[in-house]
C-alpha positions in Angstrom: 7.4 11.5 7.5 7.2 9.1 4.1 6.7 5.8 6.7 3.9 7.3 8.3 2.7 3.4 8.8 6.2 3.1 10.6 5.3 5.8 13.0 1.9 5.6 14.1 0.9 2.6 16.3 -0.7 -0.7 15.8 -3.7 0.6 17.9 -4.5 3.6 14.9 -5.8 0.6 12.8 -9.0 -0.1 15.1 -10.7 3.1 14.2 -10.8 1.3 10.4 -11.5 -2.2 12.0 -14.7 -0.6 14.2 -15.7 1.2 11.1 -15.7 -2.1 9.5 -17.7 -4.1 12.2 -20.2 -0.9 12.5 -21.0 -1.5 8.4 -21.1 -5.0 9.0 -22.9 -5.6 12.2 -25.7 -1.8 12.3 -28.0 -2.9 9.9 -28.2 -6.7 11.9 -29.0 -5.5 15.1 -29.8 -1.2 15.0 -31.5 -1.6 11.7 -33.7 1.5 11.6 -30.8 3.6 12.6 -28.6 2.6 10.1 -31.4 3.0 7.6 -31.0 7.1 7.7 -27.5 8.2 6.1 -27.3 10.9 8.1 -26.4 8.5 10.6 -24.2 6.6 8.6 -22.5 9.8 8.3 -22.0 10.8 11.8 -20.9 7.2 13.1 -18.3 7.6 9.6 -17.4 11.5 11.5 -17.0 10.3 14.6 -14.6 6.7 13.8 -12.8 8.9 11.2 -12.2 12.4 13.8 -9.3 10.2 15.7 -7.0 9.6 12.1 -7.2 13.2 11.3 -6.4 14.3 15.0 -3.3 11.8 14.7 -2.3 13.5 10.7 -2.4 16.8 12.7 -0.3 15.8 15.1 2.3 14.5 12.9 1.7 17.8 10.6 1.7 15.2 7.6 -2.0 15.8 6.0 -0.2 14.5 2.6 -1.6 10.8 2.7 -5.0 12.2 3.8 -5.0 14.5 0.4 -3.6 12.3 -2.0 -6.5 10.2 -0.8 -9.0 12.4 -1.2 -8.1 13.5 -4.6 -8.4 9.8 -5.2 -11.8 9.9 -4.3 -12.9 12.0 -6.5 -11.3 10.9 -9.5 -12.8 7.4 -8.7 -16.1 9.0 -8.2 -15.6 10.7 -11.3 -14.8 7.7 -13.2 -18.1 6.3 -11.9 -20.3 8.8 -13.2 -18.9 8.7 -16.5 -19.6 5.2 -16.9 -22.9 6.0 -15.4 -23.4 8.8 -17.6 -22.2 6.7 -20.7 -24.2 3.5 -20.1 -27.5 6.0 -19.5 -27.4 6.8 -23.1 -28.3 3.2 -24.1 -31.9 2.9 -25.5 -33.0 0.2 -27.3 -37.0 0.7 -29.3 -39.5 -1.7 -29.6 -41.3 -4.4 -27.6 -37.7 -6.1 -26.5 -38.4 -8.5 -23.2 -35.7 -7.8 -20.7 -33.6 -10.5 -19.9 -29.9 -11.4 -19.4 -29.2 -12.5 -23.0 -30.9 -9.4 -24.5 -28.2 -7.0 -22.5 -25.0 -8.8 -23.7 -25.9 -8.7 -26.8 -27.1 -5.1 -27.1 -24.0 -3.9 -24.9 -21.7 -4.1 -28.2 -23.8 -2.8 -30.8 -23.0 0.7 -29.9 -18.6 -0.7 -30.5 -19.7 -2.1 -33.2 -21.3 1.3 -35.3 -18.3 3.2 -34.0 -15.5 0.5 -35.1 -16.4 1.7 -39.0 -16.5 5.8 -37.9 -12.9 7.3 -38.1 -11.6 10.5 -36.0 -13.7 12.8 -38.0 -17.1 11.1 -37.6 -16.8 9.5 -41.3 -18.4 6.4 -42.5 -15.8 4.2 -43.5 -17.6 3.5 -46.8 -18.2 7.1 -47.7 -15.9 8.1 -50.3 -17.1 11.7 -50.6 -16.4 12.4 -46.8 -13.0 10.6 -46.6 -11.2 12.6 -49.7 -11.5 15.4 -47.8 
C-alpha cells in the first residue's frame, strides 16, 4: 500500500478540488455564511469525511498520520516565530513605517552576534577566563 496514489481513482481528487472552489468561490457569493468558522469547519468535515472513508477502506491511515503530525509541527513552527517576533519592543516616540521595521528587525542579531554560549559579552574579560 506505499502507491496509495496508484490505487485510488482519479475521481478521489475532486473532494480537494471542491474544497478548493468552496474557499474560493463562499465568501463571493454566500458571504455571511462563510463569515462564521464554524461553518467553515463543517463544509471542511463534510468534503474531508469521503478521503478518510476511502484510508479506511484501504486500512492504510499511514499518509493520513504522517500528515497530521505534519501539521502540528508546522503549526508549531508558527507559533514560535509568533512567539519570538512578540518579544520585539522598541521605546520612544518611533513613527511606524516600513523603513523603521527593517531596520529594527536586526538589532536584536546584532546584540547577540557579540554574546557567546554562556551569555558573555565578548569584551568582558572577567566573564570569559572563567
Amino acid at each position: 500500500m506505499e502507491n496509495l496514489g496508484q490505487i485510488l481513482p482519479f475521481w478521489t481528487v475532486s473532494f480537494f478540488v471542491v474544497l478548493l472552489l468552496s474557499i474560493a468561490i463562499f465568501p463571493l457569493t454566500h458571504g455571511r455564511f462563510w463569515e462564521s468558522n464554524r461553518n467553515k469547519a463543517i463544509v471542511s468535515a463534510v468534503l474531508s469525511l469521503p478521503v478518510v472513508i476511502l484510508f479506511w477502506h484501504y486500512n492504510h491511515f499511514d499518509p493520513l498520520i504522517h500528515e497530521i503530525k505534519e501539521y502540528f509541527s508546522f503549526i508549531i513552527l508558527l507559533a514560535s516565530l509568533f512567539i519570538i517576533s512578540g518579544g520585539i519592543f522598541l521605546r520612544g516616540d518611533i513613527e511606524a513605517t516600513p523603513e523603521i521595521t527593517r531596520s529594527s528587525l536586526p538589532s536584536g542579531d546584532h546584540r547577540q552576534y557579540f554574546r557567546d554560549n554562556r551569555g558573555c559579552n565578548a569584551f568582558d574579560k572577567a566573564c570569559l577566563k572563567n
